[in-house]
C-alpha positions in Angstrom: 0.0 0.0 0.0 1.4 3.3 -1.0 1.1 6.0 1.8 0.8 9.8 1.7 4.4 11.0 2.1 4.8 12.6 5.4 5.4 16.7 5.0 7.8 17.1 8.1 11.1 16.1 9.0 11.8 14.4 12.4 11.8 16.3 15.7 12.6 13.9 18.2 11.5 13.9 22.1 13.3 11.7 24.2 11.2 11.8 27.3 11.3 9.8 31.0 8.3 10.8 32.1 5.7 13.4 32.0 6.5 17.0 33.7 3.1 18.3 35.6 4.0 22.3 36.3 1.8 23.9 39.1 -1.1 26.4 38.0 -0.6 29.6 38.1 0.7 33.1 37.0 4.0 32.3 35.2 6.9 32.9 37.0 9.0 36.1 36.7 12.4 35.3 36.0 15.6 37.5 36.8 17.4 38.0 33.9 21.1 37.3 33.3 23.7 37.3 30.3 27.3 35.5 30.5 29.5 36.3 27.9 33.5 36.1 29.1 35.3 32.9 30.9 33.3 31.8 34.0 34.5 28.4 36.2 31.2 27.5 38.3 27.9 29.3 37.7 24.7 27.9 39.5 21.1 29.4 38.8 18.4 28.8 41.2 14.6 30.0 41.5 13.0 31.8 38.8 16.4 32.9 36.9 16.7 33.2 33.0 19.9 33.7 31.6 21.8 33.4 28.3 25.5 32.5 27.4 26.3 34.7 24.5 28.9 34.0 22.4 31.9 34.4 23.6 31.1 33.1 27.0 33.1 29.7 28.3 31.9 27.7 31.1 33.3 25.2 32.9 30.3 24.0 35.0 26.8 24.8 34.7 24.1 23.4 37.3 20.8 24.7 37.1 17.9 24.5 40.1 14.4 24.6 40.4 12.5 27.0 37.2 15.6 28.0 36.3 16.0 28.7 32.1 19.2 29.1 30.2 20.1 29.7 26.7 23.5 28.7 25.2 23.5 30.6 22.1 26.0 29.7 18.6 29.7 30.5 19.5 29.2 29.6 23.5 30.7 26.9 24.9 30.0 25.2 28.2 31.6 21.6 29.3 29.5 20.1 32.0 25.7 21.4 32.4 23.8 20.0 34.9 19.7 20.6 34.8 17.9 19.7 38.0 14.4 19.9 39.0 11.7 21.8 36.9 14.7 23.5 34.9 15.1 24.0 31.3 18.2 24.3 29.4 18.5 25.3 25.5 21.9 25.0 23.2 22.8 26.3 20.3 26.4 26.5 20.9 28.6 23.8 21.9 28.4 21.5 24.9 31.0 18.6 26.3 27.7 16.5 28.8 24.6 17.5 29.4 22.9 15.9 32.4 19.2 15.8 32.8 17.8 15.0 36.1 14.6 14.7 37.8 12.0 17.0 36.2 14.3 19.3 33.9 14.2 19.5 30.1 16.6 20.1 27.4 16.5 21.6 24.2 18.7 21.2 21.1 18.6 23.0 18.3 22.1 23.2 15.6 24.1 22.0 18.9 27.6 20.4 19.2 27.5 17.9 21.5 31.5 16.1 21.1 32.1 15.6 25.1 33.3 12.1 26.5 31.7 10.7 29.7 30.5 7.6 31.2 27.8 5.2 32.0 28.2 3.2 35.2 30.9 0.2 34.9 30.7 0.1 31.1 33.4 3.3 30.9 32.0 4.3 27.4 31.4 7.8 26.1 28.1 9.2 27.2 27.4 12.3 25.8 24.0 13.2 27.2 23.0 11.9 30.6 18.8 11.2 31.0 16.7 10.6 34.5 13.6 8.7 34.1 11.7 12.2 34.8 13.4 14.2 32.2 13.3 15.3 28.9 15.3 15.8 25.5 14.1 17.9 22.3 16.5 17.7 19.6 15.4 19.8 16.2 16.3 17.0 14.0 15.8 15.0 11.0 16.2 11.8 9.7 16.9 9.9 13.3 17.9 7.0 14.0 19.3 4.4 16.8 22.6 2.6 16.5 24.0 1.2 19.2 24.5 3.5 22.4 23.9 6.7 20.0 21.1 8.6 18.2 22.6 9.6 15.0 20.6 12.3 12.4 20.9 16.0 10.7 20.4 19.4 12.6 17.9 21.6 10.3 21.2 23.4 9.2 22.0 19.8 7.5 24.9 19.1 9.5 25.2 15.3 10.8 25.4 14.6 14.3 25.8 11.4 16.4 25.3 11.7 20.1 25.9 8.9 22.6 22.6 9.1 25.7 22.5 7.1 28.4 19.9 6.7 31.3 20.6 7.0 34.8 18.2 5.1 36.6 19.3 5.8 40.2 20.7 2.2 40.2 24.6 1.3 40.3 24.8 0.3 37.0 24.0 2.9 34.1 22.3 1.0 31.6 22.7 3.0 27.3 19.5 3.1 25.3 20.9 0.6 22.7 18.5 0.8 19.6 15.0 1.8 18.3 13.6 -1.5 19.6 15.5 -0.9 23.1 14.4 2.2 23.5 12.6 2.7 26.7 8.9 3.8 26.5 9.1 7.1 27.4 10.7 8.0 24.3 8.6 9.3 21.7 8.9 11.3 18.6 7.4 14.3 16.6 7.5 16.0 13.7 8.6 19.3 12.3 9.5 21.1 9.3 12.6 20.6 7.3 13.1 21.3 3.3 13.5 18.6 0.5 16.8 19.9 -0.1 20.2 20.1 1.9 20.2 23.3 3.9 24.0 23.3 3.6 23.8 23.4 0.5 21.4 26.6 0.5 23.3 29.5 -1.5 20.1 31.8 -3.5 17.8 33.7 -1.2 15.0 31.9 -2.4 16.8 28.9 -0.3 17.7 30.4 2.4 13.9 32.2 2.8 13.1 28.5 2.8 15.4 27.2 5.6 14.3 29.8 7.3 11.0 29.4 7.5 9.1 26.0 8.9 5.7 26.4 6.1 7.9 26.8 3.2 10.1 24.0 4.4 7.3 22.0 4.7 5.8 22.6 1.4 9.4 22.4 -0.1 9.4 19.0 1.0 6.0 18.0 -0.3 6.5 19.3 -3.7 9.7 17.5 -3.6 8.2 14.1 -2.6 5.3 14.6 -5.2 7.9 15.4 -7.7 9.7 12.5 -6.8 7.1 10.2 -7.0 5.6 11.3 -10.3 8.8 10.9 -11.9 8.9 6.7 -10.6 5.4 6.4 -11.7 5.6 8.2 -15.5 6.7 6.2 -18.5 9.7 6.6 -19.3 8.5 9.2 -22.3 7.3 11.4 -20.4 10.1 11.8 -18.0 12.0 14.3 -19.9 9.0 16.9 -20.3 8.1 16.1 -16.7 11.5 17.4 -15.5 12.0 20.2 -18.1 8.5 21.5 -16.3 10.2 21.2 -12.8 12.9 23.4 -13.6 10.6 26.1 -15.4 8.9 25.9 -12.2 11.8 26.4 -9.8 13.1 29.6 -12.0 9.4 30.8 -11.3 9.6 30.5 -7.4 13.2 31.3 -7.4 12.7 34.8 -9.1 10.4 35.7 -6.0 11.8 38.2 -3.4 8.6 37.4 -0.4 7.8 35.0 1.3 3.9 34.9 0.3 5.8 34.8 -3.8 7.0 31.8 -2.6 4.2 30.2 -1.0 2.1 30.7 -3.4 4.3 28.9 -6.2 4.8 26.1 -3.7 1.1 25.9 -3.8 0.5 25.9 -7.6 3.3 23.6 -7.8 1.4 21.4 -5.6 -1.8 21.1 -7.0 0.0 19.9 -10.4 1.8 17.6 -9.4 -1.5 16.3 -7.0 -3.5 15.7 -10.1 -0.8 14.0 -11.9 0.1 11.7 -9.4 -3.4 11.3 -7.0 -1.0 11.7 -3.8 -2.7 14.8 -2.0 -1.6 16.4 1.0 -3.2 15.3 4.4 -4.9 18.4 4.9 -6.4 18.6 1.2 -8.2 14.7 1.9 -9.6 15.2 4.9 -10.9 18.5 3.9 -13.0 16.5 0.8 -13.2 13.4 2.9 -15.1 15.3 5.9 -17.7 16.3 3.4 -19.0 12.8 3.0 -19.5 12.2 6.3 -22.8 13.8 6.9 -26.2 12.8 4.3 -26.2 16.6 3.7 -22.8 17.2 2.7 -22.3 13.8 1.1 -25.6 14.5 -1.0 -24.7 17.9 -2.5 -20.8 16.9 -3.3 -22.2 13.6 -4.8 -24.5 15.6 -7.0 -21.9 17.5 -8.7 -21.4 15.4 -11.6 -20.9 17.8 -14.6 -17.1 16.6 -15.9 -17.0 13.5 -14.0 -17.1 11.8 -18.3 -13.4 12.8 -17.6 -12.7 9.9 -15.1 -9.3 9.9 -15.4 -8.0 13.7 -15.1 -6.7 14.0 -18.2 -8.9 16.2 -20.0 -10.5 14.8 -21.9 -14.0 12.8 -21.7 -13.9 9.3 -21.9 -17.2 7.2 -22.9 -18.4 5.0 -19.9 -20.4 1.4 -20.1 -21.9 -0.3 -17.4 -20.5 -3.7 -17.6 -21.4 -7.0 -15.5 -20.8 -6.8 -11.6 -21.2 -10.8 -11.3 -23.7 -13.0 -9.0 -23.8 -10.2 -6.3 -24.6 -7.4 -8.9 -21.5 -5.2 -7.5 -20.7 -2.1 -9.4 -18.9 -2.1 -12.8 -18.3 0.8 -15.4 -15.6 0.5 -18.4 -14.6 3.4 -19.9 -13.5 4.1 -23.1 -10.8 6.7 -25.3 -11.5 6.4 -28.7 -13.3 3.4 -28.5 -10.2 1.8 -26.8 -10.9 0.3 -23.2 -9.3 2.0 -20.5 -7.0 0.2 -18.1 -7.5 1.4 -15.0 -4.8 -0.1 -12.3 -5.0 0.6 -8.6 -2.4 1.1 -6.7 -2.2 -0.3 -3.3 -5.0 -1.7 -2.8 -7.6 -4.3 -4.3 -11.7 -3.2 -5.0 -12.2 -6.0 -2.9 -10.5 -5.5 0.2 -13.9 -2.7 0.9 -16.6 -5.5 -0.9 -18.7 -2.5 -1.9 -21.8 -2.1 -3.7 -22.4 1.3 -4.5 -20.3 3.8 -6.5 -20.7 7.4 -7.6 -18.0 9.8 -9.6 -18.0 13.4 -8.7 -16.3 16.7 -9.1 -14.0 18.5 -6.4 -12.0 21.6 -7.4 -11.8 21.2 -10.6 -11.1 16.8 -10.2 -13.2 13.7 -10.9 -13.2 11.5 -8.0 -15.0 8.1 -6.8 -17.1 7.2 -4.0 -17.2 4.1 -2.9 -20.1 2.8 -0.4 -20.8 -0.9 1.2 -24.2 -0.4 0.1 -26.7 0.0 -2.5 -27.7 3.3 -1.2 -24.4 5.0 -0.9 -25.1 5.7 2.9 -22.5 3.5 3.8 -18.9 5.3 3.1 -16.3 2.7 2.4 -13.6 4.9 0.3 -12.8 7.7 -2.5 -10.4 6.9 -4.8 -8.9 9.1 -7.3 -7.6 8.2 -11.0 -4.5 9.4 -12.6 -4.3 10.4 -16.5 -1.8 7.5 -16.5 -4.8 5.5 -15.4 -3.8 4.6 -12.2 -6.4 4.2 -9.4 -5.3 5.6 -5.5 -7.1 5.4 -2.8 -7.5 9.2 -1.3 -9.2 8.2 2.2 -11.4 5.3 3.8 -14.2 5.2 6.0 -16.1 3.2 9.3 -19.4 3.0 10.0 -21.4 2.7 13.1 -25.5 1.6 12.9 -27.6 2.3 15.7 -31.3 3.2 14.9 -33.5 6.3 15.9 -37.3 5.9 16.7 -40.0 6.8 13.8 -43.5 5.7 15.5 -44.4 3.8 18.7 -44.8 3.4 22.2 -42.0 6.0 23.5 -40.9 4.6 26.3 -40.8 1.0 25.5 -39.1 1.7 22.1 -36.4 4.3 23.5 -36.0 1.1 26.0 -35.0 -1.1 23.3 -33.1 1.3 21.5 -30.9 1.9 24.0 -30.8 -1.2 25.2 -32.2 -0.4 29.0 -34.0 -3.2 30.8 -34.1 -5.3 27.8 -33.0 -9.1 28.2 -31.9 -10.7 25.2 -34.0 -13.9 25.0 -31.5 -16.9 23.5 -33.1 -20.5 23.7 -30.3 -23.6 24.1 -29.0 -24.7 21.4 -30.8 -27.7 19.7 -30.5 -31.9 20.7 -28.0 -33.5 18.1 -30.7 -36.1 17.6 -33.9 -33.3 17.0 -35.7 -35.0 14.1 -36.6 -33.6 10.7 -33.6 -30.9 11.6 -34.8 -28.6 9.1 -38.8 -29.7 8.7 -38.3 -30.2 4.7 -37.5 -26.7 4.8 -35.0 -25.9 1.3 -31.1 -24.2 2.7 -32.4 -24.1 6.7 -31.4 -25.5 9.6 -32.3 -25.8 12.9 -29.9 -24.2 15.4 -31.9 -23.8 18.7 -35.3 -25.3 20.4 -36.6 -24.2 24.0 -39.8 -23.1 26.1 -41.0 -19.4 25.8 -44.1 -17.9 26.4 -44.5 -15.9 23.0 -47.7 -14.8 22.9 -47.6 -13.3 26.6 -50.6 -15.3 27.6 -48.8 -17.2 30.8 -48.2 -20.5 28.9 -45.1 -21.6 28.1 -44.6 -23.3 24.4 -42.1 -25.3 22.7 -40.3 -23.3 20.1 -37.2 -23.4 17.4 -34.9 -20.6 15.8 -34.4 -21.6 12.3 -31.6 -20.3 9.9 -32.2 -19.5 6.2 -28.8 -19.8 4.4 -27.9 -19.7 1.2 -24.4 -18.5 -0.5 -26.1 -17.4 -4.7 -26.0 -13.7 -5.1 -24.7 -12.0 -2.4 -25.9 -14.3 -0.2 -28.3 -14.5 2.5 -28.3 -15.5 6.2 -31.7 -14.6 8.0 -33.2 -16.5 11.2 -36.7 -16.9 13.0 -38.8 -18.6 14.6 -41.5 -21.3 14.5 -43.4 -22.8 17.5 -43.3 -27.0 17.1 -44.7 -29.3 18.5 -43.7 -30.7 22.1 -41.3 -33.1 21.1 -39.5 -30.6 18.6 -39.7 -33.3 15.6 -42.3 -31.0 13.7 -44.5 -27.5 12.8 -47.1 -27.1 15.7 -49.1 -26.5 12.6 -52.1 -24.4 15.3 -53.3 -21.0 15.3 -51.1 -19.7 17.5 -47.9 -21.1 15.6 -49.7 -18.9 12.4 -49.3 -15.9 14.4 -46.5 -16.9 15.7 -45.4 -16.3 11.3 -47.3 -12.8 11.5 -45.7 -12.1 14.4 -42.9 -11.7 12.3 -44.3 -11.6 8.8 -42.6 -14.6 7.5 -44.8 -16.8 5.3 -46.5 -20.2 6.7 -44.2 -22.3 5.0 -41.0 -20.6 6.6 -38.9 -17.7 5.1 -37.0 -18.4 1.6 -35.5 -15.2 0.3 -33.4 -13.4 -2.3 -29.9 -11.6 -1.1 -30.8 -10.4 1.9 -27.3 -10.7 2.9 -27.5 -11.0 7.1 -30.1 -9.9 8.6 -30.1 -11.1 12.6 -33.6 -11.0 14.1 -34.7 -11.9 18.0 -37.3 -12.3 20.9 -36.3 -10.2 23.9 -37.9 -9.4 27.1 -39.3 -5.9 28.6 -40.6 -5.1 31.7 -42.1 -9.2 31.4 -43.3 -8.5 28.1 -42.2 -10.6 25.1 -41.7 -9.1 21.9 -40.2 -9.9 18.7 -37.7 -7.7 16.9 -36.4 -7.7 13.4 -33.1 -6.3 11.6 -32.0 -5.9 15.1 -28.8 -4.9 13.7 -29.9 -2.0 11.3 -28.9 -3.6 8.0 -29.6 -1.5 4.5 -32.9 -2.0 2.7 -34.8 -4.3 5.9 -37.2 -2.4 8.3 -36.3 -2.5 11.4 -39.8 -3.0 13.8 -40.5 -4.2 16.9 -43.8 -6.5 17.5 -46.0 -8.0 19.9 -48.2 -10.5 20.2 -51.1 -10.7 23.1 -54.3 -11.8 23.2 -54.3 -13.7 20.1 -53.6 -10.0 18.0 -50.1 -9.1 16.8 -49.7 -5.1 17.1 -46.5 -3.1 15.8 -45.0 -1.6 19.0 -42.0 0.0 17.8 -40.7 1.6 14.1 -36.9 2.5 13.5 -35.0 4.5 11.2 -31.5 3.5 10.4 -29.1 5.8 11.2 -25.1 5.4 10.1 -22.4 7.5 11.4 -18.9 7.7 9.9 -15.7 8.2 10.6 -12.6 8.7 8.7 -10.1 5.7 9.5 -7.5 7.0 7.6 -6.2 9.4 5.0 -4.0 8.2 2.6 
């Protein structure tokens, strides 16, 4: 499965625990700047200082809310950060120790000093408690053994060795990714697709300097990337002759907005050319068909949806033949020549869906995919290239619960909600029950016990069936049929006949068409029986709830089927 490139570089947090800081006003700190030779220099309370260039020290220990900064061209060889303090480099530091509570920050640092973890005498650059925390400003990490290796945002490699002090004897050294102790998470932040070293035209260096149009630097570049591995080898050529007219377009900007704004045009070409969008642009169409509302009015835009493959031009579409279970199929054709469409990551039936709709958004055809009929069921959009390749933009879940339409109130909110209702299941049927399925074509029966049905006070002998059959899209559908005491047969009375109404199911038992699975049941309210169908809100079966008393089966509850979705994931 292909993913949507992520836009950001790495910003890692190596953290040993959570810090909790008090409520409050914010603390006013005392402000202090070092910037000549200095052997020992100790902060405590609510101090904030900064090493300016220029400034050397030897020993650095930090108390309580204390803040520094070590600023480029600083250099201190042992800082020490205890309790709630916070530390940030930029300059150059020998070991950094974090204990308790503090936090560091680094951000372009040098860390090249040599100390030591417990017995093992090797060199440990950076020194964690299990209740503090590191930020390094970096991209591209990764674990090796004892270090954590990656690029400041500059571009400059680093490779710093961090142990963890864990108040015990022995110092044990985060090893590897898979060693890694839990508390170490990471995040994301911007970084451009090129090598900020590297960065020598203002148009470069606006970018390094700034985290959107790094970001959107290194989604172009991605996009870029990948429409190059996925166009014939033709097309290639014109493909990158149209990069470099672009880049002498955003390079001849002098403003930031300039820039962003080619970044952005840049962005929506290569989008439609390769279906990879960014996060932000799917979920914005994906939300839309969350809702009936929404879904209904984007669905409804259809005008240029002939042009199914972005390329434009209209294509002529056939509906073809979706099989036994009537699924969707449409071929489209370019001068009468039949379009391959390929997808790309996925299979149409991993989602088994039924209903399908094309439809415009800014200025692109896309497909909706729904598990049902009725396209109320989102299952996922898809999006085809002009090299007719099919990507999957987003997918969906759906949740079914039902709201009341007519009936008794309180009894139907009851069962709706599922509040003093018992769920009435029999024991399953002897092994030896005769005539298992009472000549009755693709049933079976699965369960025989006593129940009192029609409320009267009399107990009566009664079987779930099952109704099975795999033609079509199949259909599984269960009910009930009073029998006679023994369970070998029909009852074949009155009362077994509207025992049938009860559930509108013919005298001779139910035999359907695809009713897929539809899961009915007798439940129990307040000592009343009553009979429920489609208690799982499946499309195209009413959902109702019946009773029967006093020899008269009345409706007691009507549902409508409500389906909420949810994105699961934007590709």
């Amino acid at each position: 499965m292909t993913t949507q490139p992520d836009l950001a570089s790495l910003w890692l947090v190596l953290v040993a625990a959570t810090t909790v800081h008090a409520a409050g006003a914010p603390a006013q700190h005392a402000s202090r700047t070092i910037n000549t030779d200095e052997p020992f220099v100790t902060l405590r309370g609510a101090t904030k200082a900064t090493i300016a260039p220029g400034g050397n020290v030897d020993h650095l220990d930090l108390y309580d809310t204390a803040e520094v900064t070590i600023n480029a061209g600083a250099v201190v060889a042992h800082a020490t950060a205890h309790d709630a303090a916070r530390i940030k480099i930029r300059g150059k530091v020998s070991v950094l120790t974090l204990l308790d509570g503090s936090s560091g920050v680094l951000d372009n640092a040098t860390i090249d000093g040599d100390g030591y973890s417990g017995v093992t005498r090797v060199p440990v650059q950076i020194m964690l408690s299990p209740r503090s925390q590191l930020h390094l400003h970096a991209t591209d990490v990764s674990f090796h053994g004892y270090a954590v290796h990656g690029f400041w945002k500059s571009g400059e490699r680093f490779s710093i060795a961090v142990g963890l002090n864990d108040g015990s004897e022995e110092k044990p050294i985060y090893k590897d990714a898979e060693t890694l102790p839990t508390q170490i998470s990471i995040v994301a932040v911007a970084a451009p697709g090129f090598d900020c070293r590297a960065a020598r035209s203002p148009v470069e260096r606006m970018i390094c300097a700034n985290d959107d149009l790094a970001e959107a630097d290194l989604a172009v570049s991605n996009l870029f990337s990948y429409a190059i591995a996925q166009a014939p080898d033709q097309e290639r050529g014109q493909m990158r002759n149209a990069q470099r007219a672009w880049l002498r377009q955003r390079n001849a900007c002098a403003a930031i907005a300039c820039v962003q704004q080619q970044y952005e045009v840049r962005m929506q070409d290569l989008m439609v050319h390769t279906g990879k969008f960014t996060v932000g642009y799917s979920r914005a169409l994906c939300t839309k068909l969350l809702e009936p509302r929404t879904r209904t009015q984007l669905l409804e835009n259809s005008i240029g949806t002939d042009d199914i493959n972005n390329d434009g031009t209209a294509e002529r579409s056939e509906t073809c033949w979706g099989g036994t279970m009537n699924a969707p199929c449409t071929s489209y054709f370019a001068n009468d020549k039949e379009l391959e469409i390929k997808t790309q990551g996925f299979e149409s039936n991993d989602y088994w869906t039924f209903g399908e709709r094309a439809f415009r958004y800014d200025g692109k055809t896309f497909v909706y995919h729904s598990f049902d009929d009725g396209l109320e069921e989102p299952a996922y959009v898809s999006y085809v290239t002009a090299a007719n390749r099919e990507f999957v933009v987003c997918d969906f879940d759906n949740r079914f619960s039902s709201s009341r339409l007519s009936g008794d109130a309180a009894v139907c909110q009851a069962i709706e909600r599922e509040q003093g209702v018992e769920d009435i299941t029999l024991p399953a049927a002897p092994a030896n029950t005769p005539h298992p399925a009472f000549g009755r074509r693709h049933t079976d029966v699965r369960k025989l016990g006593n129940i009192d049905v029609d409320n009267d006070g009399i107990t009566e002998t009664i079987a779930e069936l099952e109704y099975s059959v795999g033609a079509g899209r199949g259909c599984d559908f269960n009910y009930f049929e009073l029998t006679t005491p023994d369970g070998s047969g029909i009852a074949g009375t009155v009362k077994s006949r509207l025992v049938d109404d009860l559930q509108d199911i013919g005298y001779d038992g139910f035999e359907g068409p695809s009713c897929v699975s539809v899961q009915n049941r007798l439940i129990r309210h307040e000592g009343t029986v009553y009979f429920e169908t489609n208690s799982t809100n499946q499309a195209g079966v009413k959902h109702t709830v019946a009773r029967l008393q006093q020899g008269q089966v009345t409706q007691v509850c009507s549902f409508g089927r409500v389906v909420t979705s949810t994105i699961r994931s934007v590709w």
